[in-house]
N, C-alpha and C positions, 0 to 999 in steps of 0.2 A: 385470462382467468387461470389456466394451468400453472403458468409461468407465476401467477401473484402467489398460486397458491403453496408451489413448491418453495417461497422466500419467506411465506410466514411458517411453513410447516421447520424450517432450517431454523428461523426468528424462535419460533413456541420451543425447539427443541433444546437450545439453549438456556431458555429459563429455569431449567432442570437443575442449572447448574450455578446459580449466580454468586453462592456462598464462597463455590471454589475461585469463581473469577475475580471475586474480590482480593483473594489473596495474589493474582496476577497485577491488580490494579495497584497494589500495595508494594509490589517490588517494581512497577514501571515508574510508579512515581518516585522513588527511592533511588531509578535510576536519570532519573530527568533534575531530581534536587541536586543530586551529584554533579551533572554536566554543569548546571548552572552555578555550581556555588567553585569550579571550578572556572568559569569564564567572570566569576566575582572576584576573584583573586588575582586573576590575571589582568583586569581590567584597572587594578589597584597601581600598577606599572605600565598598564598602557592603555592606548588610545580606544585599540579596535575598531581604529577606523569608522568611516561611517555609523557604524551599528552604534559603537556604545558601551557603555556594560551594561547597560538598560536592557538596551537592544539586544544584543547577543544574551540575553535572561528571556528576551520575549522570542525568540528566534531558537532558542536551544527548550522551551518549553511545550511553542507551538509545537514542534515537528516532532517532540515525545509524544505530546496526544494524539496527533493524526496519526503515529505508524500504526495504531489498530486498525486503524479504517484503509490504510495504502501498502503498508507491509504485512503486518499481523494475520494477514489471510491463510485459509487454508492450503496447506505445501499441496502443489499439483492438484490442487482442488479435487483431491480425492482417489484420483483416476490410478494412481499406482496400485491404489488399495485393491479395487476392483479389479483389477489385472491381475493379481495375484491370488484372488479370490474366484474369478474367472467371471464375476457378478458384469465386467466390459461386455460381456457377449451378448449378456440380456438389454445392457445400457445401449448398447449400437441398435438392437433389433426394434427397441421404442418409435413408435411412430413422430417422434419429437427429437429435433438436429441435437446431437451430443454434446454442441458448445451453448448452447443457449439453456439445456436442462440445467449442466452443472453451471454456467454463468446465474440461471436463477437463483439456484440455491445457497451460492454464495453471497449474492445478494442480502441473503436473511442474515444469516452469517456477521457480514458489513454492517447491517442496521440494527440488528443486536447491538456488534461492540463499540457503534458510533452511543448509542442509548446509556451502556453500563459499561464503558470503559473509556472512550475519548473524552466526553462530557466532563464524567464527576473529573478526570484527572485533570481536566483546563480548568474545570471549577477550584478545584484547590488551589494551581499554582496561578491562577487570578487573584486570590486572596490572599497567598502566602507571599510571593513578588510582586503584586499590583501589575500586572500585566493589562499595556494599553489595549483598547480597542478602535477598529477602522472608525475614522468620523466618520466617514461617508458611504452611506448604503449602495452605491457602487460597487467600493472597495471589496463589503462581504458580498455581495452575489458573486463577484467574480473570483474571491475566493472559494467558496459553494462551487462552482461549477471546476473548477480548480482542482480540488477533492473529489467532485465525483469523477471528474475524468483522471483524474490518480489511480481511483481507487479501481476504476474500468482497466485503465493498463494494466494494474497488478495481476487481474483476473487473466487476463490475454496471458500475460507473464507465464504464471503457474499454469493454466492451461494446455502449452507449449511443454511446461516440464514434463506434465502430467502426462501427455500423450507419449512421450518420449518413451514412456514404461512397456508401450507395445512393441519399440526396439531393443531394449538394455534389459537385462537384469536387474540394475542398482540406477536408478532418476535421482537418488536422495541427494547427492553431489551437485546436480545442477540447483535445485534449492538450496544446500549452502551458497554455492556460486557465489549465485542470485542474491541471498542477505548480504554477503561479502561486498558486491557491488553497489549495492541500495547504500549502507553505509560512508563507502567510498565514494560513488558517481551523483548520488540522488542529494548533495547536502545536510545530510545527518552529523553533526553536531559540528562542522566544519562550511563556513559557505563557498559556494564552486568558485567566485575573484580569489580564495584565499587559496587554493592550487596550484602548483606550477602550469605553467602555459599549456605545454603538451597534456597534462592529464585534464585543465579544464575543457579545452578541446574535444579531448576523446571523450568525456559528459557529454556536453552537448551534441555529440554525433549518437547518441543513445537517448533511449526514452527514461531514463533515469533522473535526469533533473527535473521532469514533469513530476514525479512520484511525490517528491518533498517540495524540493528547495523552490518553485514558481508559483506551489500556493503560499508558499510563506512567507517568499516577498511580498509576494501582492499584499497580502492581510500585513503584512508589517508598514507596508505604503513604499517600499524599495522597491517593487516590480510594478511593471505594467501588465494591465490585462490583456493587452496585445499577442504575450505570451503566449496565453490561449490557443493561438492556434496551431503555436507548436504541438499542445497536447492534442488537440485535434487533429490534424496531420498523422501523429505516432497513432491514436486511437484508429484512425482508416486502416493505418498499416499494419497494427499488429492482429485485427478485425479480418483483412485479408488473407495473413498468417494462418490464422487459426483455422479459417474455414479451407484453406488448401491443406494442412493438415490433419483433419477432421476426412477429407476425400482420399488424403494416401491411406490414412489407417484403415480407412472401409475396405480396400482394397486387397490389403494385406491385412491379416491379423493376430499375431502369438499371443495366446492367453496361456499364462505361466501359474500352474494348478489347477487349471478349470476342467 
């Protein structure tokens, strides 16, 4: 009940604000028309392989709306902020583990902008590119489970940043990093066959192609659900990460203004 309560309190808190998010939703899709009307031009002279220019419309479309929900999260879920503020001291002293409060709250976060930001923007570019859907009800649940284990890694992800702020002065770097790579290793607007060798490689030795590019296949009908337990697998690991560094931090603790 705490945990549900802290996701709708995160959820209600953003409704505050939906006028502004609109104008977010209004320059993401502006930026997802663009990818695609750029893989329309190119697809004019060529194949694209497998995909298509269909495909590579449905593939550069999908993975613009999911990034609310698997990137778009909040940088270090928070935790620099309160390091700075010195607000960690109080957060560590809560009778409730410090990856699981701020994991809930993001949550809200997540199902907010899966509600008023991933939605209406697949809504449009369904209507505007005819974008297929899975025949087979398979296909979407293991999409569904796909995104939510995406959108779980991402939390792990920034979590990791976030605590880092108890060592550094400046985490904001490793959240660049971290978009830098999403972009690059997670299949954002590029798919990981169409990389050189060595770099598709070093993707899949990272939990970054789980983030985009293995729910998109799936839902595009290119991947198998098998997949899944790659993200499974990285979700144990980065789950065990987090809670080993949740025990250093307790141990040690600089809070920078507090």
């Amino acid at each position: 009940m705490l945990y549900f309560t802290l996701a709708s309190k995160a959820y209600a808190r953003n409704l505050q604000y939906r006028g502004a998010h609109m104008v977010h939703n209004l320059a993401s899709a502006m930026f997802g028309f663009m990818y695609a009307c750029i893989w329309i031009g190119l697809g004019k002279d060529h194949s694209l392989g497998e995909y298509g220019t269909q495909g590579m419309v449905n593939y550069i479309t999908f993975t613009q709306a999911c990034l609310w929900i698997t990137s778009f999260i909040t940088g270090g879920l928070g935790i620099p902020q309160s390091v700075r503020t010195g607000q960690i001291a109080l957060d560590l002293m809560r009778p409730v583990h410090l990856f699981s409060h701020a994991m809930a709250r993001e949550w809200g976060q997540i199902a907010y902008q899966f509600v008023y930001k991933s939605i209406p923007i697949y809504l449009l570019y369904f209507f505007v590119f005819s974008l297929q859907v899975p025949n087979q009800w398979t296909a979407m649940l293991y999409t569904v489970l796909g995104l939510l284990g995406a959108s779980y890694l991402s939390i792990c992800i920034n979590y990791l940043i976030g605590v880092s702020a108890l060592w550094t002065t400046e985490s904001s770097w490793l959240y660049w990093a971290n978009s830098a790579l999403i972009n690059l290793l997670a299949g954002f607007f590029i798919p990981l066959e169409w990389l050189p060798g060595p770099l598709e490689n070093l993707a899949w030795m990272s939990p970054y192609p789980y983030l985009l590019y293995v729910p998109t296949t799936i839902y595009l009908g290119t991947g198998s659900g098998s997949a899944l337990w790659g993200t499974l697998l990285w979700c144990v690991l980065m789950t065990v990460c987090c809670l080993l560094a949740t025990r250093l931090l307790r141990r040690k603790v600089e809070v920078q203004g507090g």
